[in-house]
N, CA and C atoms of all chains as a GROMACS GRO file, in nm:
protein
  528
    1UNK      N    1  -0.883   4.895   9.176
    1UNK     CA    2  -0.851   4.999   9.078
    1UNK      C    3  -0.916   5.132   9.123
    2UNK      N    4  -0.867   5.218   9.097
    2UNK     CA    5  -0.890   5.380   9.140
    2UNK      C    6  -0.913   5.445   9.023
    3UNK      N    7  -0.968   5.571   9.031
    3UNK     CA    8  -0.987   5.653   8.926
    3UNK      C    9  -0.863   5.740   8.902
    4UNK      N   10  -0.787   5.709   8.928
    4UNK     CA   11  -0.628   5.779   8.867
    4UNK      C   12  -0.570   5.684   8.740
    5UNK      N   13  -0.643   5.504   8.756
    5UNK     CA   14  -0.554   5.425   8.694
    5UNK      C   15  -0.545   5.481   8.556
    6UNK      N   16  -0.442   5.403   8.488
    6UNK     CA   17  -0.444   5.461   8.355
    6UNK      C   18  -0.501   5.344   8.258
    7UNK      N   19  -0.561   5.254   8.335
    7UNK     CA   20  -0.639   5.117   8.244
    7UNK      C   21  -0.766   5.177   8.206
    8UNK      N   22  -0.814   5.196   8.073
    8UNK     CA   23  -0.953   5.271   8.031
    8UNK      C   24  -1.038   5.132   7.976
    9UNK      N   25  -0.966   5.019   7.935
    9UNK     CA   26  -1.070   4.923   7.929
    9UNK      C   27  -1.031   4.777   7.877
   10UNK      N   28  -1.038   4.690   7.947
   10UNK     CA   29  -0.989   4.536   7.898
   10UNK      C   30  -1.113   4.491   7.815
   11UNK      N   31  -1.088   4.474   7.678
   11UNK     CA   32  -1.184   4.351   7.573
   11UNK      C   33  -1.070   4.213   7.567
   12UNK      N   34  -1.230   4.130   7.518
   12UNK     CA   35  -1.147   4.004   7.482
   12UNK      C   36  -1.252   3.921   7.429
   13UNK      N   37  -1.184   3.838   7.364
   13UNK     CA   38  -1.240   3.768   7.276
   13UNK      C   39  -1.214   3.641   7.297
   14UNK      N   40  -1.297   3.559   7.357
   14UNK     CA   41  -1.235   3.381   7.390
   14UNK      C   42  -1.339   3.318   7.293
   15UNK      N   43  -1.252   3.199   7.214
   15UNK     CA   44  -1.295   3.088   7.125
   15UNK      C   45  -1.298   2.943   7.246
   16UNK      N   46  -1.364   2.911   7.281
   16UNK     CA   47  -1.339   2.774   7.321
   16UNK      C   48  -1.427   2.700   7.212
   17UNK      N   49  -1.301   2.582   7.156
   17UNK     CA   50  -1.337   2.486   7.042
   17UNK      C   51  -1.389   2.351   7.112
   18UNK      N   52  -1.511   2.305   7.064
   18UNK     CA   53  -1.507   2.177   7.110
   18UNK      C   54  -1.472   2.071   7.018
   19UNK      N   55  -1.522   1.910   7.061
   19UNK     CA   56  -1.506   1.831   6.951
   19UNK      C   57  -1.593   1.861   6.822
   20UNK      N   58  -1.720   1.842   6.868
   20UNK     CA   59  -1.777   1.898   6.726
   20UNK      C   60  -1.922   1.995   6.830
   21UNK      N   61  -2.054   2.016   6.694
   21UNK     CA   62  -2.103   2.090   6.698
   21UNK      C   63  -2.217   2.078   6.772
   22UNK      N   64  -2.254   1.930   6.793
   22UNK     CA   65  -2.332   1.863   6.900
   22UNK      C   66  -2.312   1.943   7.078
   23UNK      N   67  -2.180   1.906   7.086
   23UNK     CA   68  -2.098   1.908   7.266
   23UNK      C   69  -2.158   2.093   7.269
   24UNK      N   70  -2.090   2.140   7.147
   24UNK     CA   71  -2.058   2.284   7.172
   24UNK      C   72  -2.234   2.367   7.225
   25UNK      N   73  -2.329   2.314   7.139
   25UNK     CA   74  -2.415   2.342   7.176
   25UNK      C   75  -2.499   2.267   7.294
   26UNK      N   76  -2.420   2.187   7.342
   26UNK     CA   77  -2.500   2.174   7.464
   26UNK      C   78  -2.488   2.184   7.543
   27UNK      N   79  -2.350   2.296   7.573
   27UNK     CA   80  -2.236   2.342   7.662
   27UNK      C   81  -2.316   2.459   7.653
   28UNK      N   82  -2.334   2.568   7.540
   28UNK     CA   83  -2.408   2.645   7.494
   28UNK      C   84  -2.586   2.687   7.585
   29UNK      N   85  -2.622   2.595   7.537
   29UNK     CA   86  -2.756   2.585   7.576
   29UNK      C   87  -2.792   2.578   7.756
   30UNK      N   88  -2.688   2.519   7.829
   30UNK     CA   89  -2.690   2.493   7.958
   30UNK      C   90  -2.611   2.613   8.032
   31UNK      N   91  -2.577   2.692   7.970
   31UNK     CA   92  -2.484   2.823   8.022
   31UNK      C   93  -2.553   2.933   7.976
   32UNK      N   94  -2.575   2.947   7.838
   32UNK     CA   95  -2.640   3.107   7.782
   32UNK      C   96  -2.735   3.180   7.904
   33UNK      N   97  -2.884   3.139   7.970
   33UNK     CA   98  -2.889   3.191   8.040
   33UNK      C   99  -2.871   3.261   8.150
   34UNK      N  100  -2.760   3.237   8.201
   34UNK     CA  101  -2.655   3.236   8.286
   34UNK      C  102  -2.602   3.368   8.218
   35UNK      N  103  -2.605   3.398   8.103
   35UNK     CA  104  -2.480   3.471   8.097
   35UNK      C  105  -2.562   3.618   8.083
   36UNK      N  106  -2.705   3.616   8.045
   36UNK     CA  107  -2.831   3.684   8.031
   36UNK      C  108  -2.840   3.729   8.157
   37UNK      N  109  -2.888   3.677   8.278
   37UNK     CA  110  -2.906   3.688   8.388
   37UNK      C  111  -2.775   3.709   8.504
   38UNK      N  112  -2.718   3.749   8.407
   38UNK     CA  113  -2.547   3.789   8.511
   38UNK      C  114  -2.551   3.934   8.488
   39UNK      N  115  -2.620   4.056   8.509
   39UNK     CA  116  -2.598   4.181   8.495
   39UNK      C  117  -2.477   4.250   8.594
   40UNK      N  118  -2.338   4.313   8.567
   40UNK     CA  119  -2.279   4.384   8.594
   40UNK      C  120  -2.251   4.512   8.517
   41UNK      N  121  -2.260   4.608   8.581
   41UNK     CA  122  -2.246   4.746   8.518
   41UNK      C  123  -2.086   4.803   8.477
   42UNK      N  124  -1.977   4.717   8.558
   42UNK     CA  125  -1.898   4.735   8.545
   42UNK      C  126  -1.788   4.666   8.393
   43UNK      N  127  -1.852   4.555   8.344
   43UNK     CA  128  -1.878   4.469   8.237
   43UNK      C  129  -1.942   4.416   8.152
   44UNK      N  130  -1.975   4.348   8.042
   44UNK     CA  131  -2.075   4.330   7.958
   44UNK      C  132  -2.005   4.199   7.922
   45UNK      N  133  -2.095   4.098   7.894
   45UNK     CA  134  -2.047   3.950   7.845
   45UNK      C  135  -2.145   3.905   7.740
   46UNK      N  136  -2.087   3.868   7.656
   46UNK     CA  137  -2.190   3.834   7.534
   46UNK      C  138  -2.138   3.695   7.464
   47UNK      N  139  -2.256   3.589   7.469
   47UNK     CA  140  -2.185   3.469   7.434
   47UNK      C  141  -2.253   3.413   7.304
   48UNK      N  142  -2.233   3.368   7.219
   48UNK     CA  143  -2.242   3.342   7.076
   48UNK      C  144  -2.186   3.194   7.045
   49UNK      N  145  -2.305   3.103   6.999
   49UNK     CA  146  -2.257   2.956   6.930
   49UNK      C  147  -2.161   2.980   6.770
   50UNK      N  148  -2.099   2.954   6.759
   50UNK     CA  149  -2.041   2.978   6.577
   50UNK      C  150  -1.963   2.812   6.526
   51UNK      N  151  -2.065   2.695   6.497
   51UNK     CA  152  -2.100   2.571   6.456
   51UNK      C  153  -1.993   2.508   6.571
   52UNK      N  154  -1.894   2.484   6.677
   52UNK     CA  155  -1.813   2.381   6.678
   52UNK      C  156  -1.717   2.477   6.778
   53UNK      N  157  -1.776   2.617   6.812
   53UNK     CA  158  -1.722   2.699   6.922
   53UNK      C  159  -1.812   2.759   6.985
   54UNK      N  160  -1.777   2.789   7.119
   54UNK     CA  161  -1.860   2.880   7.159
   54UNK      C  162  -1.744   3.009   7.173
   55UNK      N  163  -1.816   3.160   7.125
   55UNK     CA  164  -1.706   3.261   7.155
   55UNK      C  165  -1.802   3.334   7.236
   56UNK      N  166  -1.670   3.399   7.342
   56UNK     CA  167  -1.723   3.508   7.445
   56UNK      C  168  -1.645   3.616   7.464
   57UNK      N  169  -1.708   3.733   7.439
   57UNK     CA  170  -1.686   3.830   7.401
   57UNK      C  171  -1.706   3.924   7.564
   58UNK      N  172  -1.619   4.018   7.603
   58UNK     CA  173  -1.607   4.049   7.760
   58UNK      C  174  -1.590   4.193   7.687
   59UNK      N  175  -1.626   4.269   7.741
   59UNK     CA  176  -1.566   4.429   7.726
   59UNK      C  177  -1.630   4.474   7.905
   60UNK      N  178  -1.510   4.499   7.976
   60UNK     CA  179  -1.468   4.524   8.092
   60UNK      C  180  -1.419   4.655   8.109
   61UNK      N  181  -1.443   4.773   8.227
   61UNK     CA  182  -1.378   4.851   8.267
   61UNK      C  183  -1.267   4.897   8.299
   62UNK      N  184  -1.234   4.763   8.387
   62UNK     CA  185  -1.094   4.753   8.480
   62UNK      C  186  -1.091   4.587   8.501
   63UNK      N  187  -0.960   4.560   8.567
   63UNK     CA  188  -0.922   4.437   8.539
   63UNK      C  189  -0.955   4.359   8.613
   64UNK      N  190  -1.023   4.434   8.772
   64UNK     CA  191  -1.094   4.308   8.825
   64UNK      C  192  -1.228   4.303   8.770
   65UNK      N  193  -1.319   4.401   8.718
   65UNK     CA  194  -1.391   4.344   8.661
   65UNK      C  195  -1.421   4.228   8.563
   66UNK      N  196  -1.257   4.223   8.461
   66UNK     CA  197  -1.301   4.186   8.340
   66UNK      C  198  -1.224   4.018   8.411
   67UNK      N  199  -1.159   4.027   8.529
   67UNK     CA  200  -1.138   3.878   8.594
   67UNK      C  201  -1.211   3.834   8.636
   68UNK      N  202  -1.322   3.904   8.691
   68UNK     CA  203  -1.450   3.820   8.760
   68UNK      C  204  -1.534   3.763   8.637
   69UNK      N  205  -1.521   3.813   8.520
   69UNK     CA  206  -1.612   3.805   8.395
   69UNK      C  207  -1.567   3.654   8.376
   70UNK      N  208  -1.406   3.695   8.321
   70UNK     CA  209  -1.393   3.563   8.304
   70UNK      C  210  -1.339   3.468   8.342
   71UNK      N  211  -1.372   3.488   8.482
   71UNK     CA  212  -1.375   3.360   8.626
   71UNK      C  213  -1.480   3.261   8.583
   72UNK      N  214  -1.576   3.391   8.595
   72UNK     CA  215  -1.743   3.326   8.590
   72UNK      C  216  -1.766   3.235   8.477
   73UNK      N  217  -1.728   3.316   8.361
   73UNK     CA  218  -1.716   3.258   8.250
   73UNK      C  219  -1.648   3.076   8.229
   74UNK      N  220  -1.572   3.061   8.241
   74UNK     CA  221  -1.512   2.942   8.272
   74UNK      C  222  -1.562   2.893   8.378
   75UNK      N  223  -1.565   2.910   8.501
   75UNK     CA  224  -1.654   2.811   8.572
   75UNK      C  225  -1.779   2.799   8.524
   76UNK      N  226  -1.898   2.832   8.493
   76UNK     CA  227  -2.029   2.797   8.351
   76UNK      C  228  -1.965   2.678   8.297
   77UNK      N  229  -1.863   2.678   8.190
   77UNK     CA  230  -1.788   2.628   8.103
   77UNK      C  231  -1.784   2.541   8.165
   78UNK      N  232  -1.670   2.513   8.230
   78UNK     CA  233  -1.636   2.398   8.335
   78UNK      C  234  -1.710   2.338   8.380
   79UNK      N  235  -1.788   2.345   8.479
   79UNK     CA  236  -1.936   2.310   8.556
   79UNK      C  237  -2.049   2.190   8.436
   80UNK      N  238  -2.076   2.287   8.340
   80UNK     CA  239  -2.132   2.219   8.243
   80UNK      C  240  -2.067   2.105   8.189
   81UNK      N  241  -1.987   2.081   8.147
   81UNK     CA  242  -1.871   1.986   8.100
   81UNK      C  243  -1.836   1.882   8.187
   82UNK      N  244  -1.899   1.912   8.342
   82UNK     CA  245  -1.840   1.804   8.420
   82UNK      C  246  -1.955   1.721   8.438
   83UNK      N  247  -2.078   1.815   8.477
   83UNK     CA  248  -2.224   1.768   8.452
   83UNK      C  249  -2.212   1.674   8.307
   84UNK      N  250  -2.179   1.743   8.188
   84UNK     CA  251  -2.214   1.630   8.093
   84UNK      C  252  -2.093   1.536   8.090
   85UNK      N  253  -2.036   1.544   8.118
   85UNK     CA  254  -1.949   1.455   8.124
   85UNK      C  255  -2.025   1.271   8.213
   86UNK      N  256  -2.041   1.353   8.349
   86UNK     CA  257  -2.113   1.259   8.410
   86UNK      C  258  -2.272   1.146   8.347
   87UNK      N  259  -2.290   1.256   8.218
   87UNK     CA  260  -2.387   1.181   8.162
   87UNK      C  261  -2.394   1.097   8.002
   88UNK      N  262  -2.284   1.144   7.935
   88UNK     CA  263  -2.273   1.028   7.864
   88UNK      C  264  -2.151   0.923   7.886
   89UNK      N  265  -1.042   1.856   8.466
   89UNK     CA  266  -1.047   1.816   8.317
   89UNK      C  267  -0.988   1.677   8.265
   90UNK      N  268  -1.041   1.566   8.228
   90UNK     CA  269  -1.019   1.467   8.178
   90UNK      C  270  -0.987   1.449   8.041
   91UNK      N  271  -0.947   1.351   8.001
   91UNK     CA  272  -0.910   1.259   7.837
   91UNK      C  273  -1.031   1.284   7.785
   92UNK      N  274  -1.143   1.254   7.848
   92UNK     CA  275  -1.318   1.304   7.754
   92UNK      C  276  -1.337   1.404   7.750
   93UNK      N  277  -1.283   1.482   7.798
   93UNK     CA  278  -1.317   1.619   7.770
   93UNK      C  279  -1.338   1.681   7.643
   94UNK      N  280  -1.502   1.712   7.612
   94UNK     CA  281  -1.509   1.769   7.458
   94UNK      C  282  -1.454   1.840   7.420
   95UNK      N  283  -1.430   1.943   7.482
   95UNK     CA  284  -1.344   2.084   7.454
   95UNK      C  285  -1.210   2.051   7.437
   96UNK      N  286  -1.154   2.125   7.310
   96UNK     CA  287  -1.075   2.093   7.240
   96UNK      C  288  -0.962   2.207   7.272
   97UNK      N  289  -0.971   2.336   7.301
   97UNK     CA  290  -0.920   2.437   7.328
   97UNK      C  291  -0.989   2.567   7.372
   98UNK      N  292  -0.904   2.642   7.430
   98UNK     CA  293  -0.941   2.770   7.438
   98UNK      C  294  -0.872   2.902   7.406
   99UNK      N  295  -0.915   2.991   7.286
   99UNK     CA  296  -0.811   3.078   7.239
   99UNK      C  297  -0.877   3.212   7.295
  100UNK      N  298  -0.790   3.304   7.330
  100UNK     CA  299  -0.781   3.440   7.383
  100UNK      C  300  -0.747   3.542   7.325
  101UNK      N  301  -0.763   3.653   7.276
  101UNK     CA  302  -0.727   3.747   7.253
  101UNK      C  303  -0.804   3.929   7.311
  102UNK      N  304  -0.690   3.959   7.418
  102UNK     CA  305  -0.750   4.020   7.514
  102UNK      C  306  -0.622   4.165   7.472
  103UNK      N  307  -0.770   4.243   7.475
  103UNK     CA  308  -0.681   4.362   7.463
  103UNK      C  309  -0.683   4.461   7.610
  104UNK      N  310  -0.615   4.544   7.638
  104UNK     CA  311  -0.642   4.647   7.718
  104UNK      C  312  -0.584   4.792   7.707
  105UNK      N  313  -0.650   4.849   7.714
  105UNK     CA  314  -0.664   4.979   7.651
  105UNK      C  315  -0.597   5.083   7.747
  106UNK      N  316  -0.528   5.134   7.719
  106UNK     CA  317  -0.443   5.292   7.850
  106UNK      C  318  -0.489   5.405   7.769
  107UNK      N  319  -0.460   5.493   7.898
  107UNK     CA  320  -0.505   5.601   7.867
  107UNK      C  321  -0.409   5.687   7.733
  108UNK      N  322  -0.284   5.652   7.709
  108UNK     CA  323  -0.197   5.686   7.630
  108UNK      C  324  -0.093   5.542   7.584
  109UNK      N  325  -0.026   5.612   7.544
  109UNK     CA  326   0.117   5.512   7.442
  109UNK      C  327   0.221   5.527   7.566
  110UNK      N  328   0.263   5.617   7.624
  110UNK     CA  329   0.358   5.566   7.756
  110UNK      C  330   0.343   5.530   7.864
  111UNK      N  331   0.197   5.522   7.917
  111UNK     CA  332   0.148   5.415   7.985
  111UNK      C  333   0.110   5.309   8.016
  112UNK      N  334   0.094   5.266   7.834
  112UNK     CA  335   0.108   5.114   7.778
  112UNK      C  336   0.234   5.048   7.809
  113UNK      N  337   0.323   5.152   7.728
  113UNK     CA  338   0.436   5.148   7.762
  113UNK      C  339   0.512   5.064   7.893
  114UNK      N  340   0.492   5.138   7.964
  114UNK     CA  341   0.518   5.123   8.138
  114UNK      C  342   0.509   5.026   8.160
  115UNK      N  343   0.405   4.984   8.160
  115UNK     CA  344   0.331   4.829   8.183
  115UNK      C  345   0.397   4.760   8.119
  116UNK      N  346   0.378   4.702   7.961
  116UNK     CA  347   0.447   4.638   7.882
  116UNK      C  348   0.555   4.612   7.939
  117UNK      N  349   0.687   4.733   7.941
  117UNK     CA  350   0.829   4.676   7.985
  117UNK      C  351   0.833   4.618   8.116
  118UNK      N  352   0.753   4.678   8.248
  118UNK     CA  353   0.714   4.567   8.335
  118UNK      C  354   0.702   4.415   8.388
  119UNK      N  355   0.594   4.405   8.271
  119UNK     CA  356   0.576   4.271   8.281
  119UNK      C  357   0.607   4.192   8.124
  120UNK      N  358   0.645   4.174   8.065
  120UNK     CA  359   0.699   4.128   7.935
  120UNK      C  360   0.798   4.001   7.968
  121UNK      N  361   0.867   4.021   8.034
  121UNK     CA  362   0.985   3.940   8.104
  121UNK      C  363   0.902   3.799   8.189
  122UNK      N  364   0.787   3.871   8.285
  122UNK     CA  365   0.724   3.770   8.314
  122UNK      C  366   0.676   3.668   8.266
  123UNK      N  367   0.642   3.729   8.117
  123UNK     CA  368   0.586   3.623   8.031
  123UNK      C  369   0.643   3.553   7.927
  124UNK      N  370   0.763   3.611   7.962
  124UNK     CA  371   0.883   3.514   7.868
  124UNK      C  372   0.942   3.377   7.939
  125UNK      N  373   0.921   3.447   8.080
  125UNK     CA  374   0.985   3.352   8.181
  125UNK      C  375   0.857   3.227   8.229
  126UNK      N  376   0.787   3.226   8.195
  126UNK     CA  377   0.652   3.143   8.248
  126UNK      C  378   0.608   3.016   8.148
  127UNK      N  379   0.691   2.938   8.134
  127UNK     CA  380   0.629   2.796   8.053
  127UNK      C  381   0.554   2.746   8.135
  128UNK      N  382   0.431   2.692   8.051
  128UNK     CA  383   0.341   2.615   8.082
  128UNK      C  384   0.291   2.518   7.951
  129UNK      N  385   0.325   2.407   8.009
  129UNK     CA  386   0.321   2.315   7.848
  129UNK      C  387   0.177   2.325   7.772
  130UNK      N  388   0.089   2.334   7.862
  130UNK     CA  389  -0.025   2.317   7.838
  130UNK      C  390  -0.109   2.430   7.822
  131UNK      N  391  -0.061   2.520   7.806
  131UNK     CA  392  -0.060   2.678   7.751
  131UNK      C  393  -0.010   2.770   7.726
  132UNK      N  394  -0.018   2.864   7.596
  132UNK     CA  395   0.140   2.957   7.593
  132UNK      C  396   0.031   3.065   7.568
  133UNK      N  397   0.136   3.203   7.569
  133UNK     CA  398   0.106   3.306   7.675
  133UNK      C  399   0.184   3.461   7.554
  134UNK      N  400   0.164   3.509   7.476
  134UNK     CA  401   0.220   3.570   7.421
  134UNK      C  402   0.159   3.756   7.419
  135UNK      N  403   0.277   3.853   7.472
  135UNK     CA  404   0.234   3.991   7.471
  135UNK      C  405   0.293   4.053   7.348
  136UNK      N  406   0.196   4.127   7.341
  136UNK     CA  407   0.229   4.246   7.222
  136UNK      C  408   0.204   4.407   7.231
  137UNK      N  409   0.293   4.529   7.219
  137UNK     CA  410   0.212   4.650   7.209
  137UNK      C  411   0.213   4.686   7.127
  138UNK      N  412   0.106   4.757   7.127
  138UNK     CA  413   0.032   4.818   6.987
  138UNK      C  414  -0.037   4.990   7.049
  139UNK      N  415   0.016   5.105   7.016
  139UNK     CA  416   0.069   5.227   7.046
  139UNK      C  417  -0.005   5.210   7.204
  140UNK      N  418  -0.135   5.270   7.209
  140UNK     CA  419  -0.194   5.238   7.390
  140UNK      C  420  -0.239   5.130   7.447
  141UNK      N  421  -0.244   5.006   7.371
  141UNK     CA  422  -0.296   4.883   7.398
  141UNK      C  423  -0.187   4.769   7.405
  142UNK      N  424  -0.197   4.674   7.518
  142UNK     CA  425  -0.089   4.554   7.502
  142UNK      C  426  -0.232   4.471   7.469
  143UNK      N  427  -0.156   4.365   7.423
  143UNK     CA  428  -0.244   4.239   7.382
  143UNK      C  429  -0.168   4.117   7.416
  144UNK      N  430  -0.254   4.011   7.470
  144UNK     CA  431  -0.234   3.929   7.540
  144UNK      C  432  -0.319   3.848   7.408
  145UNK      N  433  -0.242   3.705   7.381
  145UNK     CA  434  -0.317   3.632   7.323
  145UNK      C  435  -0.264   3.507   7.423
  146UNK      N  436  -0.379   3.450   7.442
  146UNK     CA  437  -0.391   3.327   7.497
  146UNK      C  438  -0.384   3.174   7.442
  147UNK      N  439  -0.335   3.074   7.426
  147UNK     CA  440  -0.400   2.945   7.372
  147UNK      C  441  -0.380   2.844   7.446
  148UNK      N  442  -0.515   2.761   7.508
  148UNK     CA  443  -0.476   2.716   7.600
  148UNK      C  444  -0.546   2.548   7.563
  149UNK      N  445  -0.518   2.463   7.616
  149UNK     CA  446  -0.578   2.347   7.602
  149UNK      C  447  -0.693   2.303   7.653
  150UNK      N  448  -0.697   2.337   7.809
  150UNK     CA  449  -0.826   2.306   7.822
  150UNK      C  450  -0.874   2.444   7.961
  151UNK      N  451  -0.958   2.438   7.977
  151UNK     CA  452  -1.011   2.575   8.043
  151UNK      C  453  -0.942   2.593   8.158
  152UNK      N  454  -0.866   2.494   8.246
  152UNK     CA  455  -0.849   2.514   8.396
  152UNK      C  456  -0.699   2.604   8.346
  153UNK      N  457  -0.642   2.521   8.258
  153UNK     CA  458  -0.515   2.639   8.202
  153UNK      C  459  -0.550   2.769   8.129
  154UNK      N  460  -0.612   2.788   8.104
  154UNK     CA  461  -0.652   2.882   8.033
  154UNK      C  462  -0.711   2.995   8.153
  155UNK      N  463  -0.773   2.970   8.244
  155UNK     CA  464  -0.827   3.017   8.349
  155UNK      C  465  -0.692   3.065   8.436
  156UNK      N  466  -0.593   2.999   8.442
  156UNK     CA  467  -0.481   2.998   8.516
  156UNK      C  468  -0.349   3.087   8.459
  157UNK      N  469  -0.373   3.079   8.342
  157UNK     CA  470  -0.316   3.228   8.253
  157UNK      C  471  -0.360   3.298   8.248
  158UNK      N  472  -0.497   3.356   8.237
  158UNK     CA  473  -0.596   3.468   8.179
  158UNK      C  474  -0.546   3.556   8.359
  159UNK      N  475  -0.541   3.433   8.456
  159UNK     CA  476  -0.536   3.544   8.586
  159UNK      C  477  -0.397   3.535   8.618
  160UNK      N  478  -0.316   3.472   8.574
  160UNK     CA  479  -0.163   3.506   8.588
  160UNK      C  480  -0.128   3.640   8.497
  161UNK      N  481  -0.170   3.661   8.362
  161UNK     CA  482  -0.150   3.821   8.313
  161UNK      C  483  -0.191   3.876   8.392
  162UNK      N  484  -0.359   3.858   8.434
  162UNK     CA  485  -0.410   4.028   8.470
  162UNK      C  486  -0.381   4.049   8.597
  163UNK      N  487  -0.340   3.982   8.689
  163UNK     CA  488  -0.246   3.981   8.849
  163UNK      C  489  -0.108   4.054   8.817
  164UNK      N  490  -0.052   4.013   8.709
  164UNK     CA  491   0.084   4.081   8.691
  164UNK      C  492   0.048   4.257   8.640
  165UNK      N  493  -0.066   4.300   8.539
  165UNK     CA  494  -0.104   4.382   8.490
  165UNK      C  495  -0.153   4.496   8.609
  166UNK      N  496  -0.230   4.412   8.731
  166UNK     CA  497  -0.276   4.516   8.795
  166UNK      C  498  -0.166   4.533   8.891
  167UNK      N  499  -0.042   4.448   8.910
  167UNK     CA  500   0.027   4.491   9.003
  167UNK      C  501   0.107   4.597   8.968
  168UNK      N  502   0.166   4.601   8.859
  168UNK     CA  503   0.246   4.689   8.797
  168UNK      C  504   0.165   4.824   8.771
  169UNK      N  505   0.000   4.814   8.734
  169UNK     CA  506  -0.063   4.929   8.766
  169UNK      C  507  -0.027   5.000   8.908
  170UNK      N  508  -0.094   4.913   8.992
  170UNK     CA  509  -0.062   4.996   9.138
  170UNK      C  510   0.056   5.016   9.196
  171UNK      N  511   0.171   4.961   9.120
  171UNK     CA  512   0.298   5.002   9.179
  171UNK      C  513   0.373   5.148   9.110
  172UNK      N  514   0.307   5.173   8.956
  172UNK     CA  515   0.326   5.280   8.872
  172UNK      C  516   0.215   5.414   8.931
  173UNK      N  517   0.088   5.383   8.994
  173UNK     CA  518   0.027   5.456   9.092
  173UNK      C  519   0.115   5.507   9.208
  174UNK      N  520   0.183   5.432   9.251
  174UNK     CA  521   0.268   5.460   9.371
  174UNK      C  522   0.350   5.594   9.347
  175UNK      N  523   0.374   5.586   9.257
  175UNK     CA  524   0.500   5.622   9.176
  175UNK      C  525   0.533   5.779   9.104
  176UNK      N  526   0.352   5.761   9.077
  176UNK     CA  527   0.308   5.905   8.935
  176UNK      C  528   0.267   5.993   9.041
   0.00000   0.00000   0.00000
């Protein structure tokens, strides 16, 4: 993206629902720092438990920024889920 | 992603912002078609404009689809950016 584009800014708002409120927070708990310790200037990611979801909230510049956001984002997600998966 | 998989869904609602209403525009009639034309059972894919902003709502089943739409819009979004760059 260039400074001519006419994209001024991608938000978004992702709900991922789990089964219940147990999974969600321990999907939660094994990612949040991750999302603390991910500083880009070009994006902002903010992740929030709400009982039985986790929502993530992206406000992005431009659109590869706000794809790398939520690349990253989902692989966390993913990653974690396969890890617990493997353990119960 | 497996049958155990806790996660139950993943919902989207992604806005992106132009610099005006006929540059939303642009885009929108662009790619609109794309996303009429794109079934995916396991996730649907719906655009909307709203005067400088299209909105993309997402709902997806499990993250690898959801991951696989979120970058099938914004691939179509930035191409039609840089081809309307070409252009202006």
């Amino acid at each position: 993206m260039n400074f001519d584009s006419p994209l001024e800014s991608v938000k978004s708002d992702i709900a991922i629902e789990f089964e219940n409120q147990k999974q969600a927070k321990i999907i939660y708990d094994a990612i949040v720092l991750e999302f603390e310790t991910a500083p880009d200037y070009r994006s902002s990611m903010n992740l929030t438990l709400d009982e039985s979801r986790i929502l993530i909230r992206i406000n992005a510049e431009d659109s590869t920024s706000f794809r790398a956001s939520v690349n990253s984002a989902i692989k966390w997600i993913k990653l974690s889920l396969e890890i617990n998966n493997l353990t119960i």
